[in-house]
N, C-alpha and C positions, 0 to 999 in steps of 0.2 A: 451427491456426496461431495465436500469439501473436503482437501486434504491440502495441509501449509507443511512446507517443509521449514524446519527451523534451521540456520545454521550453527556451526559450532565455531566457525574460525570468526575471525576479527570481526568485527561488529559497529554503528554507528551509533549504536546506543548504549549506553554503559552496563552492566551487568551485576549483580552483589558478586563479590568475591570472597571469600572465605575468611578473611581479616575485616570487611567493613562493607562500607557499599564502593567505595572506588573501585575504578577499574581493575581486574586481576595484574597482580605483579608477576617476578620471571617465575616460570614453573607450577603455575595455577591456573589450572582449565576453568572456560567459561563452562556457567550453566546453564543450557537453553532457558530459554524465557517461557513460563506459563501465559501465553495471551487469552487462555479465558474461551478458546474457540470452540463452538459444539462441532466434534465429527462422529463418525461412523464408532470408532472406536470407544469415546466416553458417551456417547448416547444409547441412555435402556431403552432395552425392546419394547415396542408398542405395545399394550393390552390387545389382547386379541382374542380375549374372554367373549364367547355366545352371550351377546346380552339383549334382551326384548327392546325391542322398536317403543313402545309404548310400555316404560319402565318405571309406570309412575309409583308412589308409594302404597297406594289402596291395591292398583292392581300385582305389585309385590305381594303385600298381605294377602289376598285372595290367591294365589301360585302358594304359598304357604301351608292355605287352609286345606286347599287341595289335595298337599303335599299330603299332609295329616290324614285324609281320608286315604288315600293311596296305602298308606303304610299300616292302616288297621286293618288293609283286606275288602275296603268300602268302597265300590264302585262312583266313582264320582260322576260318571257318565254312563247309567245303566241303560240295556236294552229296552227294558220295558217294568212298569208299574202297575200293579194289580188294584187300576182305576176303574171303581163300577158307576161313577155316574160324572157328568161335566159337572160345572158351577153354573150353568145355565138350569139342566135338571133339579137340582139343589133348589135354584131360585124358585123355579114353577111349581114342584112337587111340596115346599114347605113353607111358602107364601101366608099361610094362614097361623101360624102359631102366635101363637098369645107372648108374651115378656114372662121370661124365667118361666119355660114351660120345653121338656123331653119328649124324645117320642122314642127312646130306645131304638133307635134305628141307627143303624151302624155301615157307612159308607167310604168311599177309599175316593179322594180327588186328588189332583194335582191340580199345578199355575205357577205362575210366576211372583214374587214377593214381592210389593210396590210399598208396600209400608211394615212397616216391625216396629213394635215395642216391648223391651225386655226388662219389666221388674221383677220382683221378689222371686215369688213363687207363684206365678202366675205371664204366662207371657200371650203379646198380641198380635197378630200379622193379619194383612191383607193378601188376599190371591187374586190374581187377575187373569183370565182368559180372555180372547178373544169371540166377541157375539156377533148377531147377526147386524150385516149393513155397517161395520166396523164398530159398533159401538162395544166399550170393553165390558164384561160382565165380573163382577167383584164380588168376593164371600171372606166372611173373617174366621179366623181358625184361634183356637183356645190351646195352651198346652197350662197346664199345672203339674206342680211336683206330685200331690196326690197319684193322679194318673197315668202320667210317660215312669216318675220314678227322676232320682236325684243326677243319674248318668244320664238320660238321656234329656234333661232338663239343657247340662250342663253344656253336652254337645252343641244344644239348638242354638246355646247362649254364643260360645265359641266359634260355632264352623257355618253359622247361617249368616249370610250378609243379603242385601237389598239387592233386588235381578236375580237371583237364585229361585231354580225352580226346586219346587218341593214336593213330596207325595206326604199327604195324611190320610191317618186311616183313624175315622171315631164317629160319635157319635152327635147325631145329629141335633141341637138344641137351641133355646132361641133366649139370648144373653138376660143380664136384669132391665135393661136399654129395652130389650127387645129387638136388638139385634140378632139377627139369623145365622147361627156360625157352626164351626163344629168342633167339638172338644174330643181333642186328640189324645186317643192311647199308643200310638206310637209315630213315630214319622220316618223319612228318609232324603237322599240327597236323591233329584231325580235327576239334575242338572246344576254343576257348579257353574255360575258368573265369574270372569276375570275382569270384567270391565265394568266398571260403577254405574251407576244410573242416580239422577237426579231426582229430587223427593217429589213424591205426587203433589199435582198441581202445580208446581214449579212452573213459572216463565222461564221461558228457551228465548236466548237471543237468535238473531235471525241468523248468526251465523253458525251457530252449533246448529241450528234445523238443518241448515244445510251442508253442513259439512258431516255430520255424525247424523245421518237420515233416520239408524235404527232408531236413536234415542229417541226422536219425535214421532215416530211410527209407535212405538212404546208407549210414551208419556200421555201422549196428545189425542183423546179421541177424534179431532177436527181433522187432522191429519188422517186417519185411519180410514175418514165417512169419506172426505176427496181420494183416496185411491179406490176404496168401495164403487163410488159414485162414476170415477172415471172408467174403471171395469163395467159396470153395467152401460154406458153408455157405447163404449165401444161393442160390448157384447150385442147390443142389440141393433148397432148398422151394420153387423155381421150378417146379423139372422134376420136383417130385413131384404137385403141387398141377395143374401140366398133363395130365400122364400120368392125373388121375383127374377131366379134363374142366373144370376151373375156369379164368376169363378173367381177365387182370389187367387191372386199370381204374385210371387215375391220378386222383385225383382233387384239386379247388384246396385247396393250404396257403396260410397266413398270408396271405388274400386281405386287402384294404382294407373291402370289406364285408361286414362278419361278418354270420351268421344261421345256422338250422337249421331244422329241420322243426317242432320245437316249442317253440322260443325267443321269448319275446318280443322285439320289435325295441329296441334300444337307442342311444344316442349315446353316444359317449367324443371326448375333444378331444385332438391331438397337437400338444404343445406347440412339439416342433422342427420342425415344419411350420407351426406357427402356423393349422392347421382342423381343422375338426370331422367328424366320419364318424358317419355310421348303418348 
């Protein structure tokens, strides 16, 4: 806090006086001088508005879309979805269909969006699960206005962004492509995204892999097969090292007080603590 006292009596600097800028004559008070200085008194209060760490403008939008679900009564983050088969199942079970061919079979998935595309009256998205040995498993889903209906077209158009997980429920059919998808008679929010994700197949610089891990866990099957891979390999010095009678014992890292069995004791001083350890 800076505080300047001004004075009022005599002065070495001249003053405006109320007849010009000279000096004040007999029976004419000076007038403090405005020097322009920030204190306590002329400075607004700091913003001190709740606002997100990560306030960027897509993840605004997405808090938005949210919002919109919240206040129709729509669980934006429901307990549970009345899923009768993975996208895995999906893949193995209707492997065989022909290009533009039904089988009236009517199935409820969820996944995650990796890809959308929304024209007319007819829209396209990608679902992603995760497979086996991390490889991702993908199915495309269909909506048309025929089918969902012009509201709930409208919704999927407005309230669904990319990393949103979603539940469809329809039937099962295999596109004019011959692609294998399922054309939705209705859908839901199973999990809202606040944070974006980068378009499939996208290069990741090295430093968003490593600084934003989920995203390349996401994006990237190579990433997904090295934690598979590293899991199995430790799984199995596990279960070799048991199978021939040895115990795993955990023992203190990077405790506060260091020693060993034949260390002499020492002191070091941590300075962001401001103490010292033995």
């Amino acid at each position: 806090m800076l505080i300047i006292h001004v004075s009022t009596g005599p002065s070495l600097f001249p003053r405006a006086s109320a007849a010009g800028t000279g000096p004040p004559g007999p029976g004419q008070e000076e007038t403090p001088v405005n020097l322009g200085i920030v204190t306590s008194q002329n400075t607004p209060a700091p913003n001190t508005a709740a606002e997100p760490h990560d306030a960027s403008e897509q993840t605004r939008i997405r808090m938005e879309k949210r919002a919109k679900l919240i206040e129709r009564g729509i669980e934006a983050y429901p307990v549970g979805v009345e899923r009768t088969h993975s996208l895995t199942e999906i893949r193995e079970k209707y492997a065989h269909l022909e290009a533009d061919e039904t089988t009236g079979d009517t199935v409820g998935v969820t996944g995650r969006i990796v890809f959308i595309r929304n024209t007319g009256k007819l829209c396209f998205a990608t679902l992603q699960e995760g497979g086996p040995d991390g490889k991702a498993v993908r199915l495309q889903i269909m909506l048309s206005l025929a089918n969902i209906g012009e509201e709930a077209l409208a919704d999927w158009k407005s309230l669904v962004d990319l990393g949103d997980h979603v539940f469809i429920k329809g039937e099962v059919i295999s596109s004019r492509r011959g692609e294998l998808s399922v054309m939705a008679d209705s859908w839901s929010m199973a999990s809202k995204a606040l944070r974006p994700l980068p378009v499939l197949h996208a290069e990741l610089n090295e430093e968003t892999r490593v600084r934003q891990r989920y995203v390349d866990l996401i994006v990237r099957d190579e990433a997904r097969e090295m934690v598979y891979t590293r899991a199995a390999i430790t799984r199995s010095i596990r279960e070799t090292l048991h199978r021939q009678g040895y115990v795993e014992v955990e023992t203190p890292m990077l405790q506060l007080v260091h020693g060993g069995a034949t260390a002499r004791p020492f002191e070091t001083h941590m300075n962001a603590f401001e103490c010292s350890q033995q």
